[in-house]
Phi, psi and omega in degrees: 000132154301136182256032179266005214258304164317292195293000194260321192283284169322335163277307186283283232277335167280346228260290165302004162241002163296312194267031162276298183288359172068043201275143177266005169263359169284292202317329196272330225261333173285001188258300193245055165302002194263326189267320175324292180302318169320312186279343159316287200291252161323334204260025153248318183258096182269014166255024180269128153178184204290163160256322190228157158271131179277122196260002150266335168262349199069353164296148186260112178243206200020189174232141168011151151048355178288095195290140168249095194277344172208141175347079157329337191262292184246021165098316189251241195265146165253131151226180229286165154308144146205138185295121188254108194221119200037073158065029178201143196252141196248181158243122180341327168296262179020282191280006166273337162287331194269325189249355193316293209278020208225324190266340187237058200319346178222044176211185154127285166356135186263189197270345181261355174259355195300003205278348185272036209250115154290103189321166168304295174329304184281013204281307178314262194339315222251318185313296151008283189293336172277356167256345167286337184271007128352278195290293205287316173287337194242332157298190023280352173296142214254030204254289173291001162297319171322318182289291195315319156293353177263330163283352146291327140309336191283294146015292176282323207271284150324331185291285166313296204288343157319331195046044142311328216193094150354141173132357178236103167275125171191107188231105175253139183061239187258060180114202189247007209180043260202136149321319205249354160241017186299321176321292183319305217287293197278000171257323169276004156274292216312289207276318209262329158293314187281270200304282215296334211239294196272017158049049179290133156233094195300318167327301162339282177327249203345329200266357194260300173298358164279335174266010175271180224230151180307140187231120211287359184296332198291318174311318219267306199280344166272028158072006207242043156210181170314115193303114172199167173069208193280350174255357155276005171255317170274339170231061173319330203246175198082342178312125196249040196309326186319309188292007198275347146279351168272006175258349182269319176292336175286323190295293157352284204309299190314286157348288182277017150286285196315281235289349177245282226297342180308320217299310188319297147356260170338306169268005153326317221251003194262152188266190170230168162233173189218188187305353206245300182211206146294125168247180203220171189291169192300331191276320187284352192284303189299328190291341176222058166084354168081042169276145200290184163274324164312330209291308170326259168359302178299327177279348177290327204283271174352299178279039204312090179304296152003310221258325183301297174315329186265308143330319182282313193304250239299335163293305162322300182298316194325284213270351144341287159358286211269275198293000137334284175303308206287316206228084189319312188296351156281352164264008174253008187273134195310135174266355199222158162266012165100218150249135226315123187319313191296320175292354205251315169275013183249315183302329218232014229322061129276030169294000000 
């Protein structure tokens, strides 16, 4: 399973409790919603690509470091993926030990990077600094800060449901976070949150974050280009400029990956229906004990998932809140799209 599905959801859904509190980063964030949701998404999980080639058909299946032992499409053998970048072939584990933990800072990590593990506690600071070079270094323009708040969600979101960090009561099935109940978490985000309640045309969606453009701010807050601005003055060490071309090239990848691998998503997730009710496919039944999709469905309700969401949601404006507070100039950001076609025609009195 995929986690675009979640962090897509922890982005719209922090996004509204951001604007329950009037938070002065929803207007801009309702302006470039393609880059927000991108950054949910993309601007942390730098392993979205193939893991293997199907070797009866030559198609690129599964996703990154998710080990595949045989072909999703016809049943048989695979063999592995490899990013091939300047006359070197990399594997998906590989740049996933080099950029994971650069991208999600306070988890991640490989055992020779641990010393860069960002306490929790500091997690406002380093956003703090990355949204001031937001503004001062990447503007005037307002599409990567948007990005940067959407990878902030992605931060909060993982961080809880991870149990990186208090703050999510949730034991679904067997825990909080789980193999056997991630199939539950993404067929009841997807059909009874997504479709039925915030009413998504996950299709739409999906194609619209595959289609945002790499954004060089995402180079600059994962450490990988030349050290410059307020976040290389509060956190000077980890910088990897050698590497930044080859992170601009995993970010591409990632892109034209997403644009074949959404369908794949999408068609994991749809259900049937059948004489008795809707189901969702045989592998995901199996992946959590072989429960039906009502049966799912009951147990997310139980485990009043709903409730997990709204906790992640509430976490998120929190710390919107906080950056907000820290970097005064988000409080000059326009709240309105200006005035209304009728005042313009009353003003301008051509009625």
């Amino acid at each position: 399973m995929s986690g675009i599905i979640g962090h897509t959801v922890y982005a719209i859904l922090g996004a509204k409790a951001a604007a329950q509190r009037k938070s002065p980063v929803v207007s801009l964030i309702q302006r470039h919603w393609a880059s927000y949701l991108a950054g949910s998404y993309l601007g942390c999980d730098i392993q979205t690509m193939p893991e293997a080639i199907c070797v009866d058909t030559g198609r690129e299946v599964g996703y990154g470091t998710a080990p595949l032992d045989k072909s999703p499409l016809t049943g048989g053998h695979v063999r592995p993926f490899y990013f091939r970048f300047e006359s070197r072939d990399y594997r998906p584990r590989e740049l996933h030990e080099t950029f994971y933990g650069r991208a999600h800072l306070t988890f991640g990590w490989t055992r020779q990077q641990q010393h860069l593990t960002l306490p929790w506690q500091h997690l406002s600071e380093f956003c703090r600094a990355v949204v001031e070079d937001a503004v001062t270094l990447f503007g005037p323009g307002e599409r990567p800060l948007a990005y940067v708040l959407g990878w902030m969600t992605h931060l909060v979101g993982d961080g809880l449901i991870k149990s990186i960090w208090p703050g999510v009561t949730l034991n679904l099935l067997d825990g909080k976070y789980t193999p056997r109940n991630r199939p539950i978490q993404d067929l009841f985000t997807y059909h009874e949150i997504g479709r039925k309640e915030l009413q998504l045309n996950w299709p739409a969606l999906l194609a619209d974050v595959a289609e945002t453009p790499v954004e060089p701010i995402q180079l600059h807050y994962m450490r990988s280009t030349s050290p410059r601005g307020q976040l290389a003055c509060d956190f000077p060490d980890g910088w990897i400029p050698t590497e930044e071309k080859l992170l601009q090239a995993v970010l591409a990848e990632n892109r034209r990956y997403l644009r074949s691998y959404r369908a794949e998503v999408l068609q994991e997730l749809q259900l049937e229906r059948t004489d008795d009710d809707w189901q969702c496919r045989e592998e995901l039944r199996r992946a959590t004990g072989g429960l039906s999709y009502p049966e799912m469905i009951e147990a997310a309700e139980k485990s009043q998932f709903r409730r997990a969401l709204w906790q992640i949601a509430e976490a998120v404006a929190d710390l919107f809140g906080e950056i907000v507070r820290l970097v005064p100039d988000l409080r000059r950001i326009p709240g309105h799209n200006g005035p209304t076609w009728q005042e313009l025609t009353e003003r301008w009195h051509v009625a």
